[in-house]
N, CA, C and O of each residue as an XYZ file, in Angstrom:
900
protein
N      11.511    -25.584     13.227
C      12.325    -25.030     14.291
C      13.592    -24.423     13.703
O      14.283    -25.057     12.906
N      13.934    -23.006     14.162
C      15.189    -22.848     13.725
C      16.716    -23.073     14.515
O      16.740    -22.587     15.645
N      17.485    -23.481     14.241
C      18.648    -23.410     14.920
C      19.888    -22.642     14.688
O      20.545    -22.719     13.650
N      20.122    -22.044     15.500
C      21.742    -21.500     15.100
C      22.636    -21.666     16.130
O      22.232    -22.135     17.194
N      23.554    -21.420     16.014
C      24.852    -21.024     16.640
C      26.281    -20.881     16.468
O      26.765    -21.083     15.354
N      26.913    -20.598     17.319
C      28.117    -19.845     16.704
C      29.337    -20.674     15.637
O      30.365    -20.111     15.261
N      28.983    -22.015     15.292
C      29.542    -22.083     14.037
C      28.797    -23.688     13.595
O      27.827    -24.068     14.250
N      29.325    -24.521     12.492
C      29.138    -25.097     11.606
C      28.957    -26.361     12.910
O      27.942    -27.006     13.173
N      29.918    -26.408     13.381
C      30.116    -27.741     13.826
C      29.137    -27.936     15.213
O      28.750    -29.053     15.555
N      28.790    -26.685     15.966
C      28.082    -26.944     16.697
C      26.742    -27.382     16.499
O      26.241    -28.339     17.091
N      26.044    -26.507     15.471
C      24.901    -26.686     14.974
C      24.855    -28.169     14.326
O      23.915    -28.751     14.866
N      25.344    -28.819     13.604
C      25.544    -30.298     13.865
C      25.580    -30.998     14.689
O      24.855    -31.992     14.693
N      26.152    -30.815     15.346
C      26.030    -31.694     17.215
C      24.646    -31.543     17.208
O      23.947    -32.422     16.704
N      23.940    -30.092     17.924
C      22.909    -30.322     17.500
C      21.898    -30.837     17.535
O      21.179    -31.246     18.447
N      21.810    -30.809     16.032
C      20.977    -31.412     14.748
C      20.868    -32.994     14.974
O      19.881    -33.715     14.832
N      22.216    -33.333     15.380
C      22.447    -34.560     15.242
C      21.768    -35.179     16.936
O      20.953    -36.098     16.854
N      22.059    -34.759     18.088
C      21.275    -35.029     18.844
C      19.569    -34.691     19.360
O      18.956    -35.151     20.324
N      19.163    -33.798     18.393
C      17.634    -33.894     18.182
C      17.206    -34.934     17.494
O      16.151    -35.457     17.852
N      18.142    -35.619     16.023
C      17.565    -36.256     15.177
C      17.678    -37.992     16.195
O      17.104    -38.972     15.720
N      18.242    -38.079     17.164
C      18.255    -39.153     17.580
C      17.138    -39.135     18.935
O      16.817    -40.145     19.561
N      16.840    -38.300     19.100
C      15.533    -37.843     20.557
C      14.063    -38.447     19.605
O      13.280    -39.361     19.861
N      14.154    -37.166     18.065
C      12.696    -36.866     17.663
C      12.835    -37.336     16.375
O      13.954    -37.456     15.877
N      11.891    -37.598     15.816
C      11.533    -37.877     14.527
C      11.803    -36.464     13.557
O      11.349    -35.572     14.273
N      12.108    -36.074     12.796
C      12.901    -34.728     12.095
C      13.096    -34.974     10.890
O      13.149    -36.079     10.352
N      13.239    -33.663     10.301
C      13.913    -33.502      9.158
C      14.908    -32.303      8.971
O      14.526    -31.263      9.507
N      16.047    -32.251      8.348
C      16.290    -31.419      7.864
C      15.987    -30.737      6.844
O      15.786    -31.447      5.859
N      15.813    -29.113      6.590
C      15.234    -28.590      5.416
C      16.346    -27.440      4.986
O      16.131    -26.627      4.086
N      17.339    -27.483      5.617
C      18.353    -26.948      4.999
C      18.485    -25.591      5.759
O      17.945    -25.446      6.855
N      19.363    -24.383      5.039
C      19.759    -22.547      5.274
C      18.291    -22.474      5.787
O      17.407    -22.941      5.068
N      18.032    -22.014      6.781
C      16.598    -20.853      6.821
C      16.245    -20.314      5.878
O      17.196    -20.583      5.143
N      15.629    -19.767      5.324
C      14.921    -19.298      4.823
C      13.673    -17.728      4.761
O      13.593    -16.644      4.182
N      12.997    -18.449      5.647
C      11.834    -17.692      6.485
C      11.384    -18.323      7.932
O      11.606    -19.458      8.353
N      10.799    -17.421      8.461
C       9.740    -17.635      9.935
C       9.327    -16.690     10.669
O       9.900    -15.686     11.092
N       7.876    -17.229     10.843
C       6.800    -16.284     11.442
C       6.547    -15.575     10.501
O       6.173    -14.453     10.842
N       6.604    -15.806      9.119
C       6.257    -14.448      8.218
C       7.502    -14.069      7.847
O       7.272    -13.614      6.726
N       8.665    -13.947      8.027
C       9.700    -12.818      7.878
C      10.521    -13.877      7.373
O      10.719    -15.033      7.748
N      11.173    -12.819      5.926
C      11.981    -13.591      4.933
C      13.678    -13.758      5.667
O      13.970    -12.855      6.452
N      14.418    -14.516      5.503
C      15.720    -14.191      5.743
C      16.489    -14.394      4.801
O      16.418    -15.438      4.152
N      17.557    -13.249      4.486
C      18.760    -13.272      3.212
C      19.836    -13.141      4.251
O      19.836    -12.537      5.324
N      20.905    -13.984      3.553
C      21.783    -13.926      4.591
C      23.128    -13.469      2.915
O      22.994    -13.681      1.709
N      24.443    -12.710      3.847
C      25.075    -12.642      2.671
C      26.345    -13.587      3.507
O      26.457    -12.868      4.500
N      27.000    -14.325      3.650
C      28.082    -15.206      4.466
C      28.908    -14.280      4.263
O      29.141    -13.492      5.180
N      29.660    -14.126      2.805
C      30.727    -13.744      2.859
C      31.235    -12.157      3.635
O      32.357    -11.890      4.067
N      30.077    -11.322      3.627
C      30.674    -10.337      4.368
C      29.790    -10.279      5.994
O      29.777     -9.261      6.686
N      29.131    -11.519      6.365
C      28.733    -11.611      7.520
C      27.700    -11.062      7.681
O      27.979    -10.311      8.615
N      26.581    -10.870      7.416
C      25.675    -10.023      6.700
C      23.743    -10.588      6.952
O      23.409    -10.900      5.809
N      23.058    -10.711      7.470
C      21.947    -11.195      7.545
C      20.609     -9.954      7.621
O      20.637     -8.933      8.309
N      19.563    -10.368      6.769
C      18.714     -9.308      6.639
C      17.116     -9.969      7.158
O      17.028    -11.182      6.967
N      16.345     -9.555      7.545
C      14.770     -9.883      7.840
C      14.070     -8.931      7.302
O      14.292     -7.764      7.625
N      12.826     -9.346      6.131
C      11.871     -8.549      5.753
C      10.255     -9.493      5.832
O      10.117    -10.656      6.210
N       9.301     -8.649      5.397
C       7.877     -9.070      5.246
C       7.405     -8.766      4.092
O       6.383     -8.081      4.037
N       7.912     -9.115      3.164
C       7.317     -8.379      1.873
C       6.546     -9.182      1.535
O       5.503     -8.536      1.437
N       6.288    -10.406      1.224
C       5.208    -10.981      1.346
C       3.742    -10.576      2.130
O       2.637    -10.086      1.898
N       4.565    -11.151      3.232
C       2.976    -10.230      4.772
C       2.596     -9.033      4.179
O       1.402     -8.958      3.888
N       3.479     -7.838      3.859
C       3.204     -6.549      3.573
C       2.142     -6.690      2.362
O       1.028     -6.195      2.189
N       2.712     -7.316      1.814
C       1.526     -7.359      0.001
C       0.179     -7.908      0.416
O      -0.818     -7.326     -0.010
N       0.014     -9.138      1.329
C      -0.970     -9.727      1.939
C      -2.022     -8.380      2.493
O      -3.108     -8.224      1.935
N      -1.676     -7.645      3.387
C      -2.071     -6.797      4.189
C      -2.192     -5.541      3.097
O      -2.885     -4.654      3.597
N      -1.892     -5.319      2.231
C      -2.446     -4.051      1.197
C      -3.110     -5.139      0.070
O      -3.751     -4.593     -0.828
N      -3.031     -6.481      0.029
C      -4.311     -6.821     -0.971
C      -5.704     -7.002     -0.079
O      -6.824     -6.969     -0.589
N      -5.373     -7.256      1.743
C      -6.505     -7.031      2.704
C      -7.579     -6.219      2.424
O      -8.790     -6.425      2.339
N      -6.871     -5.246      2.300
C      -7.649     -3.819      2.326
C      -7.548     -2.817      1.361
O      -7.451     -1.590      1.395
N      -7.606     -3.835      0.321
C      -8.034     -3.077     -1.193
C      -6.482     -1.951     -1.306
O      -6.759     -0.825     -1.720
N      -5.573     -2.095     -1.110
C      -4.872     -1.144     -1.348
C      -3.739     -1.288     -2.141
O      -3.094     -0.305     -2.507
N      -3.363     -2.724     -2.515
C      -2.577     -3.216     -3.254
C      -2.028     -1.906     -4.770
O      -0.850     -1.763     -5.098
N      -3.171     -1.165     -5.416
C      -3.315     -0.191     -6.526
C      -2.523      1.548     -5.488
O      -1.923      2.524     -5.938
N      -2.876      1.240     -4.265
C      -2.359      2.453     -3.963
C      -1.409      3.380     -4.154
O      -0.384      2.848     -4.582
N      -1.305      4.640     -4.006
C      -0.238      5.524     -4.900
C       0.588      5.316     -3.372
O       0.099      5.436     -2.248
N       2.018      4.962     -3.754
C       2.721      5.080     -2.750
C       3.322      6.562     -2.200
O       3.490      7.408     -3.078
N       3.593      6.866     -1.074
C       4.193      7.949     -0.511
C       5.693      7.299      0.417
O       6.101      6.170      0.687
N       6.159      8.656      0.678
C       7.897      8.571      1.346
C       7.993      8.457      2.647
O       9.025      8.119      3.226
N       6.317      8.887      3.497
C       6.925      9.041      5.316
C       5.124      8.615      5.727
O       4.127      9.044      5.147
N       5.174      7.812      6.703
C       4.055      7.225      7.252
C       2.814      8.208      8.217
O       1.709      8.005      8.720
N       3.694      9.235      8.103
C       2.880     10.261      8.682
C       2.985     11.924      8.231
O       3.993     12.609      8.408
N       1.709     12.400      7.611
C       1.715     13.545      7.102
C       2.608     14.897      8.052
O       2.874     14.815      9.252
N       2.889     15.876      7.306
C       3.404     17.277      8.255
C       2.358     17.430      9.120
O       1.281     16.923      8.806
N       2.500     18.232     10.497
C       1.952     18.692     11.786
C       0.790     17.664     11.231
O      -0.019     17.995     10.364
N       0.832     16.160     11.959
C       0.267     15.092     12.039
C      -0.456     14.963     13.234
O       0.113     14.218     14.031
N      -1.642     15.490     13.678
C      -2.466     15.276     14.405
C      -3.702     14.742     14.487
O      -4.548     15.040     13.644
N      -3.945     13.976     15.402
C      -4.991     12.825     15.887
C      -5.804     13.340     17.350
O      -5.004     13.607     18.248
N      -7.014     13.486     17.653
C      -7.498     13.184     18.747
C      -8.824     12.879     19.073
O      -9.524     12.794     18.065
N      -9.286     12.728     19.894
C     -10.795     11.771     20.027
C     -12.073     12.959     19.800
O     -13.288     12.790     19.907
N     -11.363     14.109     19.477
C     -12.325     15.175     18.992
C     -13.274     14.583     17.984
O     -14.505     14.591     17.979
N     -12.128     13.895     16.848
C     -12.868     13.843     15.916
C     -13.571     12.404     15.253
O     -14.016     12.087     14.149
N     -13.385     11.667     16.716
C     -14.069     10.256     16.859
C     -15.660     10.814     16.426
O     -15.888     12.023     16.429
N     -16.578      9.953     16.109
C     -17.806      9.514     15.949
C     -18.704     10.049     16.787
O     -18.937      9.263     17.706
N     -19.440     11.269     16.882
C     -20.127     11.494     17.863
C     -21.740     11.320     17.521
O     -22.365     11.794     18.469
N     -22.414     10.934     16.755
C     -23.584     10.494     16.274
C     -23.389      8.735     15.936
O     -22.368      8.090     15.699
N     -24.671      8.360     16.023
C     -24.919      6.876     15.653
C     -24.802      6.861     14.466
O     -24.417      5.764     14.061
N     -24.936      7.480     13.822
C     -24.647      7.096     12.404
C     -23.385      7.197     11.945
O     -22.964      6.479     11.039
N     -22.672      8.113     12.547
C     -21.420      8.008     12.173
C     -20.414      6.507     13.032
O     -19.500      5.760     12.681
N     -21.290      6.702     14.321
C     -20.373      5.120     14.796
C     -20.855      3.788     13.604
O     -20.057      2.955     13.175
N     -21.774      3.830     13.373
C     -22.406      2.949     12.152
C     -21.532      2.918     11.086
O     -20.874      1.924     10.779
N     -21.502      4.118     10.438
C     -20.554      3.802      9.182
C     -19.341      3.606      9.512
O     -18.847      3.099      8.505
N     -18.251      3.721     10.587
C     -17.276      3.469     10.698
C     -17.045      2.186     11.407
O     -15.944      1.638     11.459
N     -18.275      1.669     12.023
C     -18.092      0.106     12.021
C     -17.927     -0.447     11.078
O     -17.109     -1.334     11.320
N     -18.290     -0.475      9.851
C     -17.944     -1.095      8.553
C     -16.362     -0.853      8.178
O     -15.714     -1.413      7.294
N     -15.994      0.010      8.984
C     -14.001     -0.128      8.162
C     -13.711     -1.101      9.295
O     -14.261     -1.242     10.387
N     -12.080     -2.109      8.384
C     -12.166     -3.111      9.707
C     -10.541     -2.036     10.090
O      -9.478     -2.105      9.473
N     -10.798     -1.321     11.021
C      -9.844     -0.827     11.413
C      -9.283     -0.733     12.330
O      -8.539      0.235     12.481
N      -9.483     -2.160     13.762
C      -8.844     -2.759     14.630
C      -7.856     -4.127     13.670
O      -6.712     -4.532     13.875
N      -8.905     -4.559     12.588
C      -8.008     -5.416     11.677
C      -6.622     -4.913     10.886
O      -5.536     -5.482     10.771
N      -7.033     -3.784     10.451
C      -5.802     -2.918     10.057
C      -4.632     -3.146     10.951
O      -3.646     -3.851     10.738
N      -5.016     -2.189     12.318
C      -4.024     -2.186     12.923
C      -3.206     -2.940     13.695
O      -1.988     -2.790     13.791
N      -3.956     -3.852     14.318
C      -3.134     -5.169     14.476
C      -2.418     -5.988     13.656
O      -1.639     -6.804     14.148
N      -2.585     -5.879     12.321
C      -1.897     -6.309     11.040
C      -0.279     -5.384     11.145
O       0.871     -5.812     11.240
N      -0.828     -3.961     11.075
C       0.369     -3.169     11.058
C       1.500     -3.369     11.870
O       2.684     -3.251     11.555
N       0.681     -3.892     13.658
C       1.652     -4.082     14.629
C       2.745     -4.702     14.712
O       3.895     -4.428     15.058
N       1.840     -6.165     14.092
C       2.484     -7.414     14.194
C       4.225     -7.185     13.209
O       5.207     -7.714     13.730
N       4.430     -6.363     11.793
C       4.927     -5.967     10.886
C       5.788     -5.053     11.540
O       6.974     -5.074     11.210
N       5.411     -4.258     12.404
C       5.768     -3.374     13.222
C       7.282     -3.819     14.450
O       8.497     -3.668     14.574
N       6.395     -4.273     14.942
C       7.010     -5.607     15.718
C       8.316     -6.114     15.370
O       9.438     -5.905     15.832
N       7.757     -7.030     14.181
C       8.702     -7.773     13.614
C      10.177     -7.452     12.871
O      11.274     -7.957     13.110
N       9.754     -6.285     11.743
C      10.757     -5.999     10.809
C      10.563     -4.119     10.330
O      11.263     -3.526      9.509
N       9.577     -3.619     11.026
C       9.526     -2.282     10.661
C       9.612     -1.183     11.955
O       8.887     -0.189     11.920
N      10.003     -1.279     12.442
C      10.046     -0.301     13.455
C      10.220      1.606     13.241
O      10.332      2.503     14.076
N      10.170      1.619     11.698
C       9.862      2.751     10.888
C       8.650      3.100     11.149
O       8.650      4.331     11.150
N       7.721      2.751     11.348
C       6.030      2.712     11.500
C       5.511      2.637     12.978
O       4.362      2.479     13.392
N       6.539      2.775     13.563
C       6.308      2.734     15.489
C       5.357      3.740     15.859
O       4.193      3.596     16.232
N       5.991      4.713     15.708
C       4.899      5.800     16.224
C       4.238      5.997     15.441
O       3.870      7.155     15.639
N       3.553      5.463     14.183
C       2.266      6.142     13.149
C       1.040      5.271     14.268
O       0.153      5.763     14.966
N       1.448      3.813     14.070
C       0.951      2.944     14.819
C       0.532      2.850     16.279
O      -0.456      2.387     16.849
N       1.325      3.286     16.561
C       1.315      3.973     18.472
C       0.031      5.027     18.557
O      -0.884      5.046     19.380
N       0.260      5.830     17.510
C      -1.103      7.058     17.445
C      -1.932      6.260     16.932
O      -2.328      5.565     17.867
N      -2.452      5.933     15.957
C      -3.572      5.475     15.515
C      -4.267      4.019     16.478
O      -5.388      3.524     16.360
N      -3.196      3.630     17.369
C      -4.088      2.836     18.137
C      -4.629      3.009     19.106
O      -5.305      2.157     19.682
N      -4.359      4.627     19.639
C      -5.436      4.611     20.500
C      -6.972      5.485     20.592
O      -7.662      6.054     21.438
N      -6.982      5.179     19.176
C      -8.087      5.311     18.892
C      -9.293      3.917     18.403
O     -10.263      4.000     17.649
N      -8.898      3.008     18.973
C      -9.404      1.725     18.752
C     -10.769      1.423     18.799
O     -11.350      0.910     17.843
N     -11.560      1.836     20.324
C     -12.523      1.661     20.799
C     -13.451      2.676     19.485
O     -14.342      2.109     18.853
N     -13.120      4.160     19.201
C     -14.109      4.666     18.455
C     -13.354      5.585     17.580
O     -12.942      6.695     17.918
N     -13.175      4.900     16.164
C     -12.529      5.378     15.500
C     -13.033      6.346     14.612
O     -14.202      6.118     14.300
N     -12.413      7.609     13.970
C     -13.328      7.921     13.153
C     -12.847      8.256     11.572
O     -11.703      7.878     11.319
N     -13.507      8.855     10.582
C     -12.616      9.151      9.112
C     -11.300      9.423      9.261
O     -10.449      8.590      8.951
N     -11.046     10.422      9.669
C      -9.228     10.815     10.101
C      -8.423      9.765     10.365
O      -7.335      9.482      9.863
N      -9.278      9.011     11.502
C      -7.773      8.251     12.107
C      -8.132      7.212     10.656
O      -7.070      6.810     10.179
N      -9.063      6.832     10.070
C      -9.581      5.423      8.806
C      -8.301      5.914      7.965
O      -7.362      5.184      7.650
N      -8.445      7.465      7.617
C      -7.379      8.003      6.766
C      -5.947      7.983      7.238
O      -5.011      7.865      6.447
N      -5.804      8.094      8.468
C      -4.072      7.991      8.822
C      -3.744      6.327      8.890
O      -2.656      6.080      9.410
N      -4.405      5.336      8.511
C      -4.479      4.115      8.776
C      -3.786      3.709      7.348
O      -2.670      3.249      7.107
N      -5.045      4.111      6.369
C      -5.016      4.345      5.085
C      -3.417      5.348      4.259
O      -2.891      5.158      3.163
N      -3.129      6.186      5.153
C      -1.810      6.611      4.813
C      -0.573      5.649      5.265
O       0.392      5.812      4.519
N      -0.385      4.827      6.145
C       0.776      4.196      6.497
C       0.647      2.961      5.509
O       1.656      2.326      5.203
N      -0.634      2.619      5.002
C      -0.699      1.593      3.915
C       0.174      2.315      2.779
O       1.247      1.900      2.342
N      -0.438      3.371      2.426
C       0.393      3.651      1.486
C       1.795      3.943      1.834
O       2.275      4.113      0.714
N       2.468      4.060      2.422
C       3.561      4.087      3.118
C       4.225      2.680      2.685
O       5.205      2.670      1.941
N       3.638      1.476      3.191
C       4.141      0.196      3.237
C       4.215     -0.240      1.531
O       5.077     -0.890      0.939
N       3.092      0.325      1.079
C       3.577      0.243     -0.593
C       4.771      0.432     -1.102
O       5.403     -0.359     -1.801
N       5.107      1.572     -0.722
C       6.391      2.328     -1.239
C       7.675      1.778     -0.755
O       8.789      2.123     -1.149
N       7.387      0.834      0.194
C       8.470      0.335      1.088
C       8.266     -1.027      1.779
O       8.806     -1.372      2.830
N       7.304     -1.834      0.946
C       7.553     -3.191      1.103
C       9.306     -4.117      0.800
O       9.589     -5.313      0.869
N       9.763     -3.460      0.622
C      10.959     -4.030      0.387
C      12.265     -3.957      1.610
O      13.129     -4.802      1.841
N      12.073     -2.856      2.147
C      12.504     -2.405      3.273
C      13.126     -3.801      4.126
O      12.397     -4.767      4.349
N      14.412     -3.761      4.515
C      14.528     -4.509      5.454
C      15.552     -4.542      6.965
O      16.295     -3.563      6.900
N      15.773     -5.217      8.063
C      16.174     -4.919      8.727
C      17.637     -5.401      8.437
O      17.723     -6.577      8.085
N      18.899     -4.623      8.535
C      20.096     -5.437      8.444
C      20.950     -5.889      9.346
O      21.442     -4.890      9.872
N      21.583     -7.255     10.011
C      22.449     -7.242     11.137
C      23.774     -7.617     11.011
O      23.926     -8.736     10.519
N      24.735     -7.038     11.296
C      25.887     -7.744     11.012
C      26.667     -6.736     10.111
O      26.179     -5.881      9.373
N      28.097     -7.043     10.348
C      29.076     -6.028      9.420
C      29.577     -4.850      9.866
O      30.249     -4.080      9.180
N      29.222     -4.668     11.158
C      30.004     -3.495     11.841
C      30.620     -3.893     12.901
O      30.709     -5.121     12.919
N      31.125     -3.337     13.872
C      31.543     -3.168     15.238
C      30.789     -3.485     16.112
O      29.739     -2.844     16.099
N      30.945     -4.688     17.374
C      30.014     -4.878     18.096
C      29.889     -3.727     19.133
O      30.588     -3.757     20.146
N      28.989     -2.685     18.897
C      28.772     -1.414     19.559
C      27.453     -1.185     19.850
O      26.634     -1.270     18.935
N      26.992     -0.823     21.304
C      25.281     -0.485     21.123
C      25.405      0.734     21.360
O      26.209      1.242     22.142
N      24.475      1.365     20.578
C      24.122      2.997     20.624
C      22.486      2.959     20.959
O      21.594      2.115     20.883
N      22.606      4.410     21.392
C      20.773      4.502     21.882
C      20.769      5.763     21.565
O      21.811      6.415     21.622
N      19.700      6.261     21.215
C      18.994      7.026     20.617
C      17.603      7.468     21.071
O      16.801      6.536     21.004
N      17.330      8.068     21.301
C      16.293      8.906     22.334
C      15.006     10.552     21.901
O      15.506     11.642     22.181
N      13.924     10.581     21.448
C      13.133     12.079     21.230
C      12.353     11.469     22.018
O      12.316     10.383     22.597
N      11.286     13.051     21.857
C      10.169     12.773     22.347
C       9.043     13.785     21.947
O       9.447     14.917     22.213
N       8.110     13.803     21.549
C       7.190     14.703     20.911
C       6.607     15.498     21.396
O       5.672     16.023     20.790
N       7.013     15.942     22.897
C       6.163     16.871     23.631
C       5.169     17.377     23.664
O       5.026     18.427     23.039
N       4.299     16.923     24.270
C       2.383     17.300     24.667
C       1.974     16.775     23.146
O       1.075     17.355     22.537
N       2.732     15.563     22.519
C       1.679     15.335     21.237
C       0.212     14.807     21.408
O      -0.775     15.117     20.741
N       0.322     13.773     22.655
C      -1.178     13.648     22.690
C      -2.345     14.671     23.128
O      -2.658     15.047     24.258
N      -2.828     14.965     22.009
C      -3.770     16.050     22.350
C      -5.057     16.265     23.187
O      -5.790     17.242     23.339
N      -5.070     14.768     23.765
C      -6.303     14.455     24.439
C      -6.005     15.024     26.236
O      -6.598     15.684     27.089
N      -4.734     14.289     26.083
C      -4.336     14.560     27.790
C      -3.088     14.938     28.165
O      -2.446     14.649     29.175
N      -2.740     15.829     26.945
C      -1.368     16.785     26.923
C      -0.190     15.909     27.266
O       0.557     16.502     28.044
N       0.169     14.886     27.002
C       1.495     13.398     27.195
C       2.053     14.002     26.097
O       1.625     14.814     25.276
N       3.548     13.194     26.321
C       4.296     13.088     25.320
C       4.474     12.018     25.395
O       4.379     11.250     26.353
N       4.744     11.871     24.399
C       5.917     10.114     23.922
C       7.067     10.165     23.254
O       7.552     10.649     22.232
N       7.464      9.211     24.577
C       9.395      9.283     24.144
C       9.403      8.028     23.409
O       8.717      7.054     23.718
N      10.151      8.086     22.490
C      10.478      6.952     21.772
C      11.985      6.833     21.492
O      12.685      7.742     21.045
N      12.453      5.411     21.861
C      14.116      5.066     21.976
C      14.423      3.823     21.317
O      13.543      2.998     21.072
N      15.572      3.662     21.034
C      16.143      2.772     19.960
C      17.367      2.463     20.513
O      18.142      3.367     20.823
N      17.749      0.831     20.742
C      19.342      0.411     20.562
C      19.599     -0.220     19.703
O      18.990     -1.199     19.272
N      21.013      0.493     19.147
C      21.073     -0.592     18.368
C      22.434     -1.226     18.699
O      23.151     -0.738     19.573
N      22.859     -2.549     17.847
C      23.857     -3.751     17.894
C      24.259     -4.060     16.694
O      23.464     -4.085     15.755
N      25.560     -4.340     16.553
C      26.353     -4.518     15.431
C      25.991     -3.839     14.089
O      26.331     -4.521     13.122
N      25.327     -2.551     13.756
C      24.676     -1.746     13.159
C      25.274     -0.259     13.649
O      25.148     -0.109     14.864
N      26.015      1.084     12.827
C      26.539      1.874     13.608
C      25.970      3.003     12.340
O      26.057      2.691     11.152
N      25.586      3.883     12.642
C      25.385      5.411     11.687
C      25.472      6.114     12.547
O      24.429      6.148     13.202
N      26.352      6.832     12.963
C      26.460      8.056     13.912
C      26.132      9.492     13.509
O      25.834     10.393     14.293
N      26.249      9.611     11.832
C      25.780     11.036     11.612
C      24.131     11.661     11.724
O      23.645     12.787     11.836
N      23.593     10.265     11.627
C      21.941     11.238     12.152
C      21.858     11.501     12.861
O      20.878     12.216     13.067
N      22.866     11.183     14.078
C      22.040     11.639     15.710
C      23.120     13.053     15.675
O      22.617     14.027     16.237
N      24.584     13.298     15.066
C      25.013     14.165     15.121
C      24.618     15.380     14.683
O      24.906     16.479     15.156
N      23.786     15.057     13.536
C      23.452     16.251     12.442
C      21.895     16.924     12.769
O      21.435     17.912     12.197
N      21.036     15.911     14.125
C      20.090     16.400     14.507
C      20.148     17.227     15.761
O      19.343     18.093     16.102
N      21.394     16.760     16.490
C      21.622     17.184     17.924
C      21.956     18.853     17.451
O      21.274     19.793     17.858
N      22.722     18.950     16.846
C      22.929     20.451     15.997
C      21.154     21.176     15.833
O      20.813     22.343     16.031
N      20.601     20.417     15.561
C      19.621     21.880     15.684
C      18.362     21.437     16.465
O      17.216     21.689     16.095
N      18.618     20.904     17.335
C      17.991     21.050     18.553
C      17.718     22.161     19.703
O      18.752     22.697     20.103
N      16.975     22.435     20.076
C      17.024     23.790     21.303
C      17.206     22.909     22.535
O      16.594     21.878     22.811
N      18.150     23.509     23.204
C      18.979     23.602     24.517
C      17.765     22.819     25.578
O      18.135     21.932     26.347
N      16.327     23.251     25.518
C      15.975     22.782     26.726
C      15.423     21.613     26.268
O      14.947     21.031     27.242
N      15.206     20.806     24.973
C      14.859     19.383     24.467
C      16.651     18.903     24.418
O      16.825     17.746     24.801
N      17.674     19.503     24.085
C      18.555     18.671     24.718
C      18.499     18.088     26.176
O      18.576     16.878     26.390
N      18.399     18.765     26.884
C      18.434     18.462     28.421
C      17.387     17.814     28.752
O      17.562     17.251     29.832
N      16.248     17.615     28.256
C      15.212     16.471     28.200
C      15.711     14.934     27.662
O      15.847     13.807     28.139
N      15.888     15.596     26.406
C      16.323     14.027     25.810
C      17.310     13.118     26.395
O      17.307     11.887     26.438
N      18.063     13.877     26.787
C      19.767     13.679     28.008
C      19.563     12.340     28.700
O      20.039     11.208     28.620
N      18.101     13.351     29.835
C      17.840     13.271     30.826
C      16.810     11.612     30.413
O      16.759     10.557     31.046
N      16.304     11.915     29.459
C      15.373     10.798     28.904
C      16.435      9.307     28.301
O      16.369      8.208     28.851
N      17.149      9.540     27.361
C      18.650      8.459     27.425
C      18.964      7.888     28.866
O      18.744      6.714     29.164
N      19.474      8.778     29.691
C      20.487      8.098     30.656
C      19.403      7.569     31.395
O      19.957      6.726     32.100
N      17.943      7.545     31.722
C      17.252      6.566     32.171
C      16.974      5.194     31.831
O      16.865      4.151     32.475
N      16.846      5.714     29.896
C      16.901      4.698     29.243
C      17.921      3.168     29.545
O      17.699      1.960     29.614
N      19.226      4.165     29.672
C      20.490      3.024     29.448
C      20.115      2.368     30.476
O      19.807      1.196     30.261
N      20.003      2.946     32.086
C      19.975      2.233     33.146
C      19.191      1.382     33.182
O      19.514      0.280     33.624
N      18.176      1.586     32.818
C      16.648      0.868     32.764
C      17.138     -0.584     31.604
O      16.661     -1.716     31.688
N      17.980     -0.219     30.787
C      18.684     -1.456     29.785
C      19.562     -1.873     30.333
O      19.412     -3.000     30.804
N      20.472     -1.396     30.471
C      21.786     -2.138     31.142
C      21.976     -1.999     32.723
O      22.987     -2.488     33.225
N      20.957     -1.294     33.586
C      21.259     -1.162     34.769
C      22.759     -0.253     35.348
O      22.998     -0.161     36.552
């Protein structure tokens, strides 16, 4: 079980009234849980979560551990659609042999947890679940190599200004099956970089500003009401 709270002495109290309820031990600083490592730095307030472990697990899964790593989880003009699913038995045959619902639920969980870099590779390639075919095996196979290059990757909290920012695109008509887009949004907390959203809003066209706007201020409400 982990415990925290806001300082030394509470978390003792505690500690100390579980250890008199339950049978216990103490095992000291955290460490890890659920998979995910924790480094903490005290002195500048500082705490990090990674999977590099899980990550190595999940590319020795699927033979990929040797893989040549790459920089971005998804190739240029990156397209997916059920065109190029399996349309013969033999081809649903051979692509039953990739385990590539195993893949991706592996990815999620990682996803989930400590990578949220891999959101939308993952988002596309899962909905192709029911009948997958070479392409999507290969865009599966590319975010592995992805995670190679960036098993180390981690999330950082702490050390800035308690400030939430949100952040907001959306890929317009990317799904090619039934012309959707997907918006994808981000808050963040005690974590602040303001020049990417400045230096992208600059070359944006006028009518995806007024989308994205329009797509944020739902967001916030929908978060903070």
């Amino acid at each position: 079980m982990l415990v925290s709270g806001p300082n030394k002495d509470r978390i003792q109290e505690l500690k100390a009234q579980l250890a008199r309820e339950f049978e216990m031990k103490d095992l000291g600083p955290a460490n890890k849980i659920l998979g995910m490592q924790i480094h903490r730095d005290i002195n500048n307030r500082k705490i990090w979560l990674s999977q590099k472990n899980y990550l190595k697990k999940i590319l020795r899964r699927f033979n990929m551990q040797d893989c040549k790593p790459i920089s971005t989880p998804l190739s240029i003009n990156f397209k997916l659609s059920s065109s190029i699913s399996p349309s013969s038995e033999e081809e649903r045959m051979e692509m039953s042999r990739k385990p590539y619902a195993s893949a991706v639920g592996r990815l999620m969980f990682a996803m989930i947890c400590t990578r949220p870099d891999i959101a939308q590779a993952v988002g596309v390639i899962s909905r192709y679940m029911a009948n997958p075919g070479r392409e999507h095996w290969n865009a599966v196979k590319r975010i592995l190599r992805y995670i190679k290059g960036t098993s180390n990757v981690a999330l950082c909290y702490g050390g800035s200004d308690f400030i939430v920012s949100g952040y907001v695109d959306s890929d317009y008509a990317g799904d090619l099956d039934k012309s959707k887009s997907t918006t994808g949004y981000v808050f963040t907390l005690l974590w602040r970089d303001d020049s990417g959203f400045q230096n992208y809003s600059q070359l944006w066209l006028r009518q995806q500003q007024k989308q994205n706007m329009s797509q944020l201020h739902k967001l916030v409400k929908k978060q903070y009401g």
